[in-house]
C-alpha positions as CSV (number, residue, x, y, z in Angstrom):
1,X,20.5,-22.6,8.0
2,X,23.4,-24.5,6.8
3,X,24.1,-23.7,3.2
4,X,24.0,-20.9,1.0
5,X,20.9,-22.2,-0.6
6,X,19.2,-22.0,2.9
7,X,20.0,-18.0,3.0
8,X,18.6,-17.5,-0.5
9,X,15.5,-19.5,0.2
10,X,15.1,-17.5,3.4
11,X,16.1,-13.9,2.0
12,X,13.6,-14.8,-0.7
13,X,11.0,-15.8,1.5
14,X,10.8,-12.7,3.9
15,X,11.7,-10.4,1.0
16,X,8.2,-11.6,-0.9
17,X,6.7,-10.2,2.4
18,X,4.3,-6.8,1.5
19,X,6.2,-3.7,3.4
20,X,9.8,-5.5,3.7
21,X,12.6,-4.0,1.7
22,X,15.3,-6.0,1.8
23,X,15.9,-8.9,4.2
24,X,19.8,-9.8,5.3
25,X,20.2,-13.1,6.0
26,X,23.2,-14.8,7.8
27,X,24.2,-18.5,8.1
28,X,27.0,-18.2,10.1
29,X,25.3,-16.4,12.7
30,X,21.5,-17.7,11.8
31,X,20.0,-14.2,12.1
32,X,17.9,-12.1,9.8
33,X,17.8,-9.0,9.6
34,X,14.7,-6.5,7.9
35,X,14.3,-3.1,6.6
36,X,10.8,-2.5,5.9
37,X,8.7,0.2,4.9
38,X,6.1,0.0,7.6
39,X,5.4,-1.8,10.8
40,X,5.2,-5.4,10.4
41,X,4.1,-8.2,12.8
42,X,6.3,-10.5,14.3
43,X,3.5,-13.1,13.6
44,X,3.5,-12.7,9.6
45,X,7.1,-13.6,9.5
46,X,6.7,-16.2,11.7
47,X,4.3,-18.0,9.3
48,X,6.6,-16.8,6.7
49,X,9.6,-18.7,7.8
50,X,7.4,-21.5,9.0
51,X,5.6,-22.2,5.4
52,X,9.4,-23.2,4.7
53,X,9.3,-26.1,6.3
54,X,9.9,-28.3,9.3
55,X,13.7,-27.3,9.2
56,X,13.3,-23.8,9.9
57,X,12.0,-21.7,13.0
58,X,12.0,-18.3,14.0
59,X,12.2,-16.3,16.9
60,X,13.1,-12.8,18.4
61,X,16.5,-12.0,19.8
62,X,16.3,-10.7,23.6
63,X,16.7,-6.9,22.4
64,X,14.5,-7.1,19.6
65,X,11.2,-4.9,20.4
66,X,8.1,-7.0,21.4
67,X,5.5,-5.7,18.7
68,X,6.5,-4.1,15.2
69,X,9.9,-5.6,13.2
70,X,10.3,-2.2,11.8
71,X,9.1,1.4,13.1
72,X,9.4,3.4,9.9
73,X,6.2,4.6,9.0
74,X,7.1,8.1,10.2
75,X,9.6,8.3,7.1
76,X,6.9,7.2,4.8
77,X,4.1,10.3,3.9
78,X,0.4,10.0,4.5
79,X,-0.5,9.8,0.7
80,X,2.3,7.4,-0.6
81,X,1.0,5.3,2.9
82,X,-2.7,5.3,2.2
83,X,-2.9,5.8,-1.4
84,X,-4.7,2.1,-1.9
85,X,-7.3,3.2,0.2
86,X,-7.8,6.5,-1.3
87,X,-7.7,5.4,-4.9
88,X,-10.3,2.6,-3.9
89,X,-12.7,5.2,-2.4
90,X,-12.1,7.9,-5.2
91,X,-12.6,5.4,-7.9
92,X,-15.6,4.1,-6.3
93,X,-17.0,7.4,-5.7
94,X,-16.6,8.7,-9.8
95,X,-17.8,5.5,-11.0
96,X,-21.0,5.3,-8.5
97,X,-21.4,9.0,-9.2
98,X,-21.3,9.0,-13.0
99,X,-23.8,5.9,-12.5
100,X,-26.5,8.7,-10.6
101,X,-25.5,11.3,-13.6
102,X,-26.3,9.1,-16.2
103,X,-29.9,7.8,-14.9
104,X,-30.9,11.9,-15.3
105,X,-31.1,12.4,-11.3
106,X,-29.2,11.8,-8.1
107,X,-30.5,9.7,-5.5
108,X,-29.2,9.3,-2.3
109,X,-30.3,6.2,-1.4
110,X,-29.4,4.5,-4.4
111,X,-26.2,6.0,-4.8
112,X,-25.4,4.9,-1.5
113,X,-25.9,1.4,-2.3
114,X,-24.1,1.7,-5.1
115,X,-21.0,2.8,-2.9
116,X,-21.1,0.4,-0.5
117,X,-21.8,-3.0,-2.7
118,X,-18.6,-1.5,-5.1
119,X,-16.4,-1.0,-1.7
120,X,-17.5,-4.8,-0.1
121,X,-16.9,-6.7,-3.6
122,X,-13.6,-4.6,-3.7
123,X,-12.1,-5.2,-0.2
124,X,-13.4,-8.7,-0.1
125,X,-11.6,-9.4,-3.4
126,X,-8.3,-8.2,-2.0
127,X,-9.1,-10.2,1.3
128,X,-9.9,-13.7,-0.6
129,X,-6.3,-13.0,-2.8
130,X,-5.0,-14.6,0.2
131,X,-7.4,-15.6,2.6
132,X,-5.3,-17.3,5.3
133,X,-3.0,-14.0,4.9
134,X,-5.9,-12.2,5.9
135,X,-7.4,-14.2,9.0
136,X,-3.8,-14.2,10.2
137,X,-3.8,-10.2,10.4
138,X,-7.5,-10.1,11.4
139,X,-6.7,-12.5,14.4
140,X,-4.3,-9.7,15.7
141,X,-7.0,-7.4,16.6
142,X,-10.3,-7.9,15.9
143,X,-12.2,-9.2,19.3
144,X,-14.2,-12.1,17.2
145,X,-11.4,-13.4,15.4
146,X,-8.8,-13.3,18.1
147,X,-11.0,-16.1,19.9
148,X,-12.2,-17.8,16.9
149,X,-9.7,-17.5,14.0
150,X,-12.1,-19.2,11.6
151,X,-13.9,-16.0,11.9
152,X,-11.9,-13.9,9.8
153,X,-12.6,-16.5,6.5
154,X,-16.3,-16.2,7.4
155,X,-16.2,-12.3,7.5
156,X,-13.9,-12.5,3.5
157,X,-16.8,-14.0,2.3
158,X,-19.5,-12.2,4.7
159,X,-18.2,-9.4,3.0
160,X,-18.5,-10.3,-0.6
161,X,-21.8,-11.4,0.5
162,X,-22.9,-8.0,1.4
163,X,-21.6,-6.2,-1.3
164,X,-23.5,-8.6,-4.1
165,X,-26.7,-7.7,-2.2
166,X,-26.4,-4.3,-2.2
167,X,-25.9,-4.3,-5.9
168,X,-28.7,-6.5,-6.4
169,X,-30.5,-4.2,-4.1
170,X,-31.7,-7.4,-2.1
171,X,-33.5,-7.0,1.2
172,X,-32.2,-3.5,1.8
173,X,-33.4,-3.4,5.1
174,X,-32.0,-6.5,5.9
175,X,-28.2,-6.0,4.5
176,X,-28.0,-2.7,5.3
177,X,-28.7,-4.2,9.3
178,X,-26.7,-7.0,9.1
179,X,-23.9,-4.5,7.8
180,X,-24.2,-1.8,10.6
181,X,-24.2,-4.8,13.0
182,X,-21.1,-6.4,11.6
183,X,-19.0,-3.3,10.9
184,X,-19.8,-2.0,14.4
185,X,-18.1,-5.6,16.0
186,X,-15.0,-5.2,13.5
187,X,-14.3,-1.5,14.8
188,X,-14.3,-2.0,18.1
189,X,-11.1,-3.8,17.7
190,X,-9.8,-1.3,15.9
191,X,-10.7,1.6,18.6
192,X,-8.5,-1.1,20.9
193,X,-5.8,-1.1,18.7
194,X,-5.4,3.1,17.9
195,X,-6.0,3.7,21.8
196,X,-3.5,1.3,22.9
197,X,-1.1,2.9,19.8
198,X,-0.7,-1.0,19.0
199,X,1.7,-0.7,15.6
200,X,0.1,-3.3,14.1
201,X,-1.3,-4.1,10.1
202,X,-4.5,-3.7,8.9
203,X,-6.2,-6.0,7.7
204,X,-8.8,-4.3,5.9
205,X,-7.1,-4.8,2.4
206,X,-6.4,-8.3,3.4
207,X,-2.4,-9.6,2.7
208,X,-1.8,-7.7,-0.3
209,X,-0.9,-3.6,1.1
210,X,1.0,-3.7,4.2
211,X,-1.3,-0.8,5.4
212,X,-0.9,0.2,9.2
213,X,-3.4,0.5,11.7
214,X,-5.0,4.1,12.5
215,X,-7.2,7.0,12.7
216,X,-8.1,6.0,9.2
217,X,-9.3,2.6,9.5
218,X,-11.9,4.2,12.6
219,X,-12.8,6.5,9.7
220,X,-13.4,3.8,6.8
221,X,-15.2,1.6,9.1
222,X,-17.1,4.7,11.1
223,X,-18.3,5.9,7.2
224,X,-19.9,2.7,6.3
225,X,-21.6,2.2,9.3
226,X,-23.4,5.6,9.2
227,X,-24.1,4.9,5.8
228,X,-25.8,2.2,6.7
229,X,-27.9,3.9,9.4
230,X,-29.1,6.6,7.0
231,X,-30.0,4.1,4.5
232,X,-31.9,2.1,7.3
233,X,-34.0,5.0,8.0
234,X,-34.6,5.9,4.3
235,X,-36.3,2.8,3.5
């Protein structure tokens, strides 16, 4: 950096990042310095700083800790941490609930494929916002994309995919298999990542909720796939 206008652009830059709280940026000494909210990747402010330009690069300083830029997410609470993913899953519940109240009876089967075409058209929307965003996080840890990066934009659309047929209640059989089969490779990367305590994000809300990786994401994923199972052996 070599001007005042090279601070701003950077301090804007990495401030824009989801999870950062305010970014100090220094010239003279051509350091940055981040308070965030939660863990973040050395990678996504690398391809922050990179989408800059040719003139700017970024790297850690000898001290600087290896994985997460920040280690805060103790001093954030469970709720305010999570709440996307719980209002996603309550919303999704009341709405595919008051769809079964309305028809005059519940059905399990159908309500189930009610839940899980509304939860894949709602986390592959927030994964296609910013699809590269996405791939980047998905490449940290998932065991398909962190061989073949072009994975994670097959598995956006993949999911949005699945989600249309279960609302259209094509090939039940079918989706629900392919489903089981897919969310059973994406979690074992995520078993991986909670057993080696790896403070990385989650990508399961794509680029837009700086979410951190844990006990929860096992749960989300574990959910669907037994939901898929029981609706296998229903039809």
């Amino acid at each position: 950096m070599t001007c005042s206008s090279c601070e701003l652009k950077v301090k804007t830059a990495l401030e824009s990042i989801n999870g950062v709280i305010s970014a100090i940026v220094s010239k003279d000494n051509s350091t940055v310095q981040l308070e965030t909210a939660l863990p973040i990747p050395v990678g996504i402010v690398k391809d922050k700083v990179a989408s800059l330009g040719d003139k700017y690069s970024f790297s850690e300083l000898a001290a600087a800790p290896s994985q997460p830029i920040s280690d805060t997410e103790d001093t954030v609470s469970w709720i305010d941490t999570y709440k996307p993913v719980l209002l996603i899953f309550g919303y999704l519940m009341a709405v595919t609930l008051l769809i079964q109240g309305l028809s005059g009876s519940f059905d399990l089967s159908t309500w189930m494929r009610h839940f899980m075409g509304g939860f894949f058209l709602v986390f592959s929307f927030f994964k296609l916002l910013n699809i590269k965003g996405f791939a980047d996080s998905y490449a940290m840890y998932d065991i398909i994309a962190m061989r073949f990066k072009g994975w994670g934009y097959i598995y956006a659309f993949l999911e949005l995919g699945l989600g249309l047929a279960f609302i259209a209640n094509f090939q039940p059989f079918i989706t629900a298999a392919v489903m089981v089969v897919v969310m059973t490779v994406s979690i074992i990367g995520v078993l991986q990542s909670v057993a080696n305590k790896r403070k990385i994000k989650c990508a399961c809300l794509g680029d837009v909720f700086n979410l951190p990786m844990s006990t929860i994401t096992i749960i989300e994923d574990g959910l669907m796939i037994a939901m898929g199972i029981m609706m296998m052996g229903m039809l």
